[in-house]
C-alpha beads as a LAMMPS data file, in Angstrom:
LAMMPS data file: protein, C-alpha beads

78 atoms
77 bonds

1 atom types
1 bond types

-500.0 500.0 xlo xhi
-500.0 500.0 ylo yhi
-500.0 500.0 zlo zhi

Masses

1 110.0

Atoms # bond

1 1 1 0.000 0.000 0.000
2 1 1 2.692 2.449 0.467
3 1 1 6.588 2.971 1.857
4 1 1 8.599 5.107 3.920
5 1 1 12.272 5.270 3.467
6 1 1 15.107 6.774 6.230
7 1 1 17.786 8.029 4.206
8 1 1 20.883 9.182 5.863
9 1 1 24.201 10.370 3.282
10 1 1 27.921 10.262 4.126
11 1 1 27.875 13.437 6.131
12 1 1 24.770 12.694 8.371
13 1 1 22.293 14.079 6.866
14 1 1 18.669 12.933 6.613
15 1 1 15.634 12.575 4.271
16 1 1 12.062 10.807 4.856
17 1 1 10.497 9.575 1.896
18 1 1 6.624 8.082 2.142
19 1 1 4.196 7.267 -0.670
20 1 1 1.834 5.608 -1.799
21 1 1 3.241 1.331 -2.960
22 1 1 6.254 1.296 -4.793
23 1 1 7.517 3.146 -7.868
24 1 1 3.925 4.285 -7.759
25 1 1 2.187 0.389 -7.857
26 1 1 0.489 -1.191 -6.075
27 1 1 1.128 -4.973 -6.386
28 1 1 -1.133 -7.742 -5.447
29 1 1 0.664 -10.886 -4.667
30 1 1 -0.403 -14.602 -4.052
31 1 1 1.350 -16.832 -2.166
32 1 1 4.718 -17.440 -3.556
33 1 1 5.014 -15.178 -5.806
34 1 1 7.279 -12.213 -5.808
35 1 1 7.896 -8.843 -6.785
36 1 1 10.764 -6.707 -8.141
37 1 1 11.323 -3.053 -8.658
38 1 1 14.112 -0.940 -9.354
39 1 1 14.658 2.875 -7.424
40 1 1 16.269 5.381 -6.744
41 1 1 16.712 7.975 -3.812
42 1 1 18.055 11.703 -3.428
43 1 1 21.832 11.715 -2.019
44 1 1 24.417 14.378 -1.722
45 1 1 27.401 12.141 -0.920
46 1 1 29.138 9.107 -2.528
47 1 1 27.878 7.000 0.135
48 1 1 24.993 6.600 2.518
49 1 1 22.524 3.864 4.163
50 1 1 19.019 3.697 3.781
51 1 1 16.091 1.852 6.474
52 1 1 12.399 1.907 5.813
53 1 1 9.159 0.197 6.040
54 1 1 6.354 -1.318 3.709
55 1 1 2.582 -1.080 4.908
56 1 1 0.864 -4.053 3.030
57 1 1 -2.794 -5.130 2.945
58 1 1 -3.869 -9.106 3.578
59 1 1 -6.825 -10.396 1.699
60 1 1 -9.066 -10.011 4.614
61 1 1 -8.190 -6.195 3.977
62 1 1 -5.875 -5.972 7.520
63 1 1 -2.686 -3.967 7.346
64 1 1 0.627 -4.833 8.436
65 1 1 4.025 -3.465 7.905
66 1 1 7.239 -5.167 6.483
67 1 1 10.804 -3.869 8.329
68 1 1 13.305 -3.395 5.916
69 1 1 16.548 -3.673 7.570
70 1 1 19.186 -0.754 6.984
71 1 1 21.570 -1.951 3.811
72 1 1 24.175 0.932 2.436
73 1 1 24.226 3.100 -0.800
74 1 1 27.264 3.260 -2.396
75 1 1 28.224 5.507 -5.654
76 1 1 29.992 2.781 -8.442
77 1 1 33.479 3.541 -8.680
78 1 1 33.449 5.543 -4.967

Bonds

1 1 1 2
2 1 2 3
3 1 3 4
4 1 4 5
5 1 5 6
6 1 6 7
7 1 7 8
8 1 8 9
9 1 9 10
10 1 10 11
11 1 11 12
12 1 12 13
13 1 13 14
14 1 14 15
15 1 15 16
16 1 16 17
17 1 17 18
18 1 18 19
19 1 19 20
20 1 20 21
21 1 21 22
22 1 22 23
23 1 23 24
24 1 24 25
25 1 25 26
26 1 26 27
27 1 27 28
28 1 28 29
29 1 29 30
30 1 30 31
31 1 31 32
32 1 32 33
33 1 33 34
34 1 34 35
35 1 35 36
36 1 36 37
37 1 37 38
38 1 38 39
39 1 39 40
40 1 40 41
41 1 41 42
42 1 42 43
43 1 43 44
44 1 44 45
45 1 45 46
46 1 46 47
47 1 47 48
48 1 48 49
49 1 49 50
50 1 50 51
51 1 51 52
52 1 52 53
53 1 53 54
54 1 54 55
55 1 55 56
56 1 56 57
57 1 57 58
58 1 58 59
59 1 59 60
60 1 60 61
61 1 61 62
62 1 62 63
63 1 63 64
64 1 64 65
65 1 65 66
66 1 66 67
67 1 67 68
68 1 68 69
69 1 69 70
70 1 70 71
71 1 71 72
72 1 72 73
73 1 73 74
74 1 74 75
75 1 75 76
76 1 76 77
77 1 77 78
């Protein structure tokens, strides 16, 4: 139904990002299945790391958020 991102570059510095599903769709998925999607994000520095969340929607129309754990963002070639 919709992320939030916690951005944080090489010098400290934050951005919140929050919208509706992901690259602006709204998947449904079955059982097994999965989904891919390529991003982006706004970042002054080389370098940074990036946490966030995913609020999803069961078939009995009950939401519940996904934790995505913090992974880095790194420049190619930095």
């Amino acid at each position: 139904m919709s992320r939030y991102w916690h951005i944080t570059d090489g010098a400290g510095r934050v951005e919140e990002v929050r919208g509706p599903g992901v690259v602006g769709e709204q998947p449904e998925l079955k059982p097994g299945d999965s989904y891919q999607y390529t991003s982006g994000c706004p970042l002054s520095t080389p370098s940074g790391i990036m946490v966030g969340t995913y609020t999803m929607r069961n078939g009995r129309g009950e939401e519940f958020h996904i934790d995505i754990p913090a992974f880095s963002l790194d420049m190619p070639g930095k």
